[in-house]
C-alpha positions in Angstrom: 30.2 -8.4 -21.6 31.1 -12.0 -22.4 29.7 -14.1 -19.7 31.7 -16.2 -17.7 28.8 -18.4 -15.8 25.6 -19.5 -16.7 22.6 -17.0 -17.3 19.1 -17.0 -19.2 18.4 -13.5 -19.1 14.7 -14.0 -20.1 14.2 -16.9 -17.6 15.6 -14.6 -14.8 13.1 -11.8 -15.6 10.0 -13.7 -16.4 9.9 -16.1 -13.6 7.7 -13.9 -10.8 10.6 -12.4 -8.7 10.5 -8.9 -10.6 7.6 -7.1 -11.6 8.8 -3.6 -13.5 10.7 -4.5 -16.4 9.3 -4.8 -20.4 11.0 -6.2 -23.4 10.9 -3.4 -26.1 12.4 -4.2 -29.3 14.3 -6.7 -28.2 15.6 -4.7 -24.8 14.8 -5.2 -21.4 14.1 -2.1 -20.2 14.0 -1.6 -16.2 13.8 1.4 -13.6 16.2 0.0 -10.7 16.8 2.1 -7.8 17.5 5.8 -9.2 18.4 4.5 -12.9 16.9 3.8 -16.3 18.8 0.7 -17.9 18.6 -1.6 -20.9 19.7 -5.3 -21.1 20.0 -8.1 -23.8 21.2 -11.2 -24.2 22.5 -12.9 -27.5 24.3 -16.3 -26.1 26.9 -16.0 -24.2 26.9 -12.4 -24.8 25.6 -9.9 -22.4 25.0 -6.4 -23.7 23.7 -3.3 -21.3 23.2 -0.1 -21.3 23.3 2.9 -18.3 24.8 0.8 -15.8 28.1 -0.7 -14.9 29.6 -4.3 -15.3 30.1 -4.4 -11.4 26.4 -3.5 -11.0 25.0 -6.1 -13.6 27.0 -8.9 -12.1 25.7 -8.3 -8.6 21.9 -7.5 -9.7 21.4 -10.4 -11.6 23.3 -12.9 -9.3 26.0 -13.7 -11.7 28.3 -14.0 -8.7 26.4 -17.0 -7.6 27.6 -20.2 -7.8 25.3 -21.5 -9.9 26.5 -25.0 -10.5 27.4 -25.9 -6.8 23.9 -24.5 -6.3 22.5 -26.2 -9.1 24.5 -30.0 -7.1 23.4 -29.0 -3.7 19.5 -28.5 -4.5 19.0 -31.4 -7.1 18.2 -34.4 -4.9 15.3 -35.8 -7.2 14.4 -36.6 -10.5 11.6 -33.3 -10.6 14.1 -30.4 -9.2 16.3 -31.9 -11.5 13.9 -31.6 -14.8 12.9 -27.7 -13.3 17.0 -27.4 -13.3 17.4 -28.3 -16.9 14.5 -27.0 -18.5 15.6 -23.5 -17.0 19.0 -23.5 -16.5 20.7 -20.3 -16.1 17.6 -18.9 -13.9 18.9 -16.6 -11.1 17.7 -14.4 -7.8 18.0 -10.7 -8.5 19.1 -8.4 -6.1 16.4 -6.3 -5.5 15.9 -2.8 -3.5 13.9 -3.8 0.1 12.0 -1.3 -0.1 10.7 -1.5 -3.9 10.6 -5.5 -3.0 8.5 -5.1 0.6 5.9 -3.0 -1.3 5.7 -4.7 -4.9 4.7 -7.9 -2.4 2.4 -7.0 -0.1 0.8 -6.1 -3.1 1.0 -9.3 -5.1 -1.1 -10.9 -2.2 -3.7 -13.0 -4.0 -2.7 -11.0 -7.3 -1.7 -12.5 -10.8 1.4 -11.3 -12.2 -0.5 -8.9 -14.9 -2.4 -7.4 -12.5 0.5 -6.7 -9.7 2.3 -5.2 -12.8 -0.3 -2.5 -13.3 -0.8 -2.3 -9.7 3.0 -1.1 -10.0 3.1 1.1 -12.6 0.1 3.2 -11.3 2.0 3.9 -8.0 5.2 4.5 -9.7 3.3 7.0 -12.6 1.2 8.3 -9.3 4.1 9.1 -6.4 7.2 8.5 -8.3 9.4 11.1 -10.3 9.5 11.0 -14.2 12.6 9.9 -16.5 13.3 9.9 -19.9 15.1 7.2 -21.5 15.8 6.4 -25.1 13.0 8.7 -25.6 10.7 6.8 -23.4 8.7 7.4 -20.3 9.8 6.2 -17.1 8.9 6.5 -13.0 11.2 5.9 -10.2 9.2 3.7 -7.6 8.2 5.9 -4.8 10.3 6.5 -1.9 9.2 5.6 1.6 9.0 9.4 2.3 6.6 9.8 -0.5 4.4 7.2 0.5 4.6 7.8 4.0 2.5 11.3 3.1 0.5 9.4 0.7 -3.2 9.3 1.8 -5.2 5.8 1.8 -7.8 7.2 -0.9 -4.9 8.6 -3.4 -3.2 4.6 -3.1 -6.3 3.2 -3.6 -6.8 5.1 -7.3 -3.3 3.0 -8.1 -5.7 -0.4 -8.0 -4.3 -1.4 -4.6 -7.7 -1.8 -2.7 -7.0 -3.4 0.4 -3.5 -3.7 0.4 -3.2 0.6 -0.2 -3.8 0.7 4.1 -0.9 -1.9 4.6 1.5 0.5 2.4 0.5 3.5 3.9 1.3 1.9 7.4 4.1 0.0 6.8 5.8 3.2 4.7 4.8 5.0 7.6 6.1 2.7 10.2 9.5 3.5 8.6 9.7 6.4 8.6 8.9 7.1 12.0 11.0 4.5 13.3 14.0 4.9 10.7 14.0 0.9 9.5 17.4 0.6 7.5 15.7 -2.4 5.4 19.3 -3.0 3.8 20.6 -3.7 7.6 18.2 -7.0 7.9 21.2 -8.5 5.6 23.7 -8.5 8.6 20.7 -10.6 10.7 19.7 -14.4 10.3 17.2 -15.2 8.3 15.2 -16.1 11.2 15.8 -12.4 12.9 14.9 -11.0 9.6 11.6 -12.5 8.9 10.8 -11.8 12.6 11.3 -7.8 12.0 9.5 -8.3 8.5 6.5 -9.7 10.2 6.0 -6.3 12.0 5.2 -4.8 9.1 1.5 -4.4 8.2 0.6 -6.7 5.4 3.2 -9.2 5.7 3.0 -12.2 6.3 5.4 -15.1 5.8 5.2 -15.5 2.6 5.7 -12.3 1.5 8.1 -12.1 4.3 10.2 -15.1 2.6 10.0 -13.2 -1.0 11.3 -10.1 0.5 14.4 -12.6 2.4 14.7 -14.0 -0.9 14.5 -11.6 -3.2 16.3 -8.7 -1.7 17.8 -9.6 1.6 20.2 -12.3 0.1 18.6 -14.8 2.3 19.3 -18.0 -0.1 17.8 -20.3 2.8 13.9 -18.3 2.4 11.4 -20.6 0.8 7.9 -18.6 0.0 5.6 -21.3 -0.8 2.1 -20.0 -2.4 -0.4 -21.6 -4.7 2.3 -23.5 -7.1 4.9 -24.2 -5.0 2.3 -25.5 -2.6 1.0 -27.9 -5.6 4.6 -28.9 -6.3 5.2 -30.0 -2.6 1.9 -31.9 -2.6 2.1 -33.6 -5.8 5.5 -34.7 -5.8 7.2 -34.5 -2.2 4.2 -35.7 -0.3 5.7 -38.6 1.2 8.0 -36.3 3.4 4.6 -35.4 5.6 2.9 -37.1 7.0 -0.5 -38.4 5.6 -2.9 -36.4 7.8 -1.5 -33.6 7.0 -1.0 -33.9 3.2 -5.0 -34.9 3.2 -5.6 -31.7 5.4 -3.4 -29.4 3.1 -5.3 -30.9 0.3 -8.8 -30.0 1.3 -8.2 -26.3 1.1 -6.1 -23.8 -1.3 -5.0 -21.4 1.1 -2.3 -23.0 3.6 -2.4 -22.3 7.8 0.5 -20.5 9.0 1.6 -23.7 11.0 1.0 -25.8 7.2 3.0 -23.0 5.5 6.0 -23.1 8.3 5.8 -27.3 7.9 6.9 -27.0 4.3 9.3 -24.0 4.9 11.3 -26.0 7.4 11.0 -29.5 5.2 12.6 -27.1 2.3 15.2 -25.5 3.9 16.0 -29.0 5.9 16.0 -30.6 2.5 17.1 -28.6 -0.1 19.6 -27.0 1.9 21.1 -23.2 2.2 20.3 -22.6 -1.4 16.6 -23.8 -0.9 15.3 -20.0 -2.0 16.8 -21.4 -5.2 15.0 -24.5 -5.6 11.6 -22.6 -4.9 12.0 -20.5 -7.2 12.9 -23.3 -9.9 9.9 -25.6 -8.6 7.6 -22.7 -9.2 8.4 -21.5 -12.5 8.8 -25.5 -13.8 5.0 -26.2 -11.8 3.5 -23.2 -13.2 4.9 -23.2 -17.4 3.3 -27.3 -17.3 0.2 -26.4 -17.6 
């Protein structure tokens, strides 16, 4: 597929929004929803493999507007270096459920480690493909997990977190949640129904709006986003509360919801898509 719009394929996958795909001889390999796919990029060419063009277009975003996104979010001379340097960045559409679970466990995780926290419950409770002779795992349906006991998640590496995804895949269940209807509610109804869940709260709440949900306003803010804000937008606070935010890593739920609303206010309804370029930009400096 020739591409038509912007796209960094690599920047797109390795910038913390997706946490199941591996480049294998020059592939990207990735288990999404009931499929086994492979994607490369070589320029403006965009090869694939097991999925449609209609399904690549909307996973990966390409039906954003990237450059009126690009001209509504760059107000300042640092967005605008985190735009250049990785141009062609998108959100992914990913599957609410996969996305709910993968970040309630990423709380306080590295990216390494929530992979393998991943794969074990996908090897564990998920069914087994073969793909260009390769082993692959579905991630786990809510059913599955629903029946899953705390002991038999907690072998997968999730410690804590394996009560939260019992719960909330249980919670579910019981209640038939159609995560894919949140996309018909605001962003602010959303996250509400999101923070019912055990283990969320709203930051993972703003990845799953973000990263699933379509809800381009959602701004998570955690360790490096947080450091972005304070190093270079600190003058939009005021002082008490940048030298209170700076005491301490960890950020108050009324902190957290202070920079949410500055973003949004700020950045405007694409300010999920100047998060995402603030992080990766704050986190490859150093």
């Amino acid at each position: 597929m020739r591409l038509d719009v912007a796209f960094d394929l690599g920047f797109t996958l390795c910038c913390g929004q997706v946490f199941r795909w591996k480049k294998i001889g020059g592939w990207w390999y990735g288990v999404v929803g009931e499929s086994v796919f492979k994607v490369r990029q070589c320029g403006s060419e965009l090869e694939f493999v097991n999925v449609d063009e209609v399904f690549v277009r909307h996973y990966f975003g390409l039906n954003d507007d990237l450059e009126e996104i690009s001209s509504c979010i760059n107000k300042d001379d640092y967005i605008g270096k985190a735009l250049r340097k990785f141009a062609g960045l998108r959100i992914v559409r990913q599957n609410p459920w996969e996305c709910l679970i993968s970040f309630i466990c990423a709380t306080y995780k590295s990216i390494a480690a929530i992979e393998q926290m991943l794969q074990r419950l996908s090897v564990k409770f998920g069914e087994k493909m073969m793909f260009d002779g390769l082993d692959f795992y579905r991630f786990p349906s809510v059913e599955r997990l629903a029946l899953a006991s705390e002991s038999g998640l907690r072998e997968c590496g999730l410690g804590y977190r394996a009560k939260y995804v019992q719960v909330t895949a249980q919670k579910i269940c019981h209640e038939k949640i159609n995560l894919e209807g949140l996309k018909e509610l605001s962003y602010l109804e959303a996250r509400k129904v999101l923070l019912g869940f055990a283990g969320v709260g709203l930051k993972v709440a703003d990845c799953v709006l973000l990263f699933s949900l379509e809800k381009l306003e959602a701004f998570p803010v955690d360790v490096w986003v947080k450091r972005a804000i304070l190093n270079h937008y600190a003058e939009k606070f005021p002082a008490d509360l940048v030298k209170k935010m700076q005491r301490h890593d960890s950020l108050t739920n009324g902190e957290y919801l202070k920079i949410s609303e500055f973003a949004r206010a700020y950045f405007g309804k694409y300010a999920g898509y100047a998060q995402e370029y603030l992080y990766h930009y704050e986190r490859t400096q150093r």
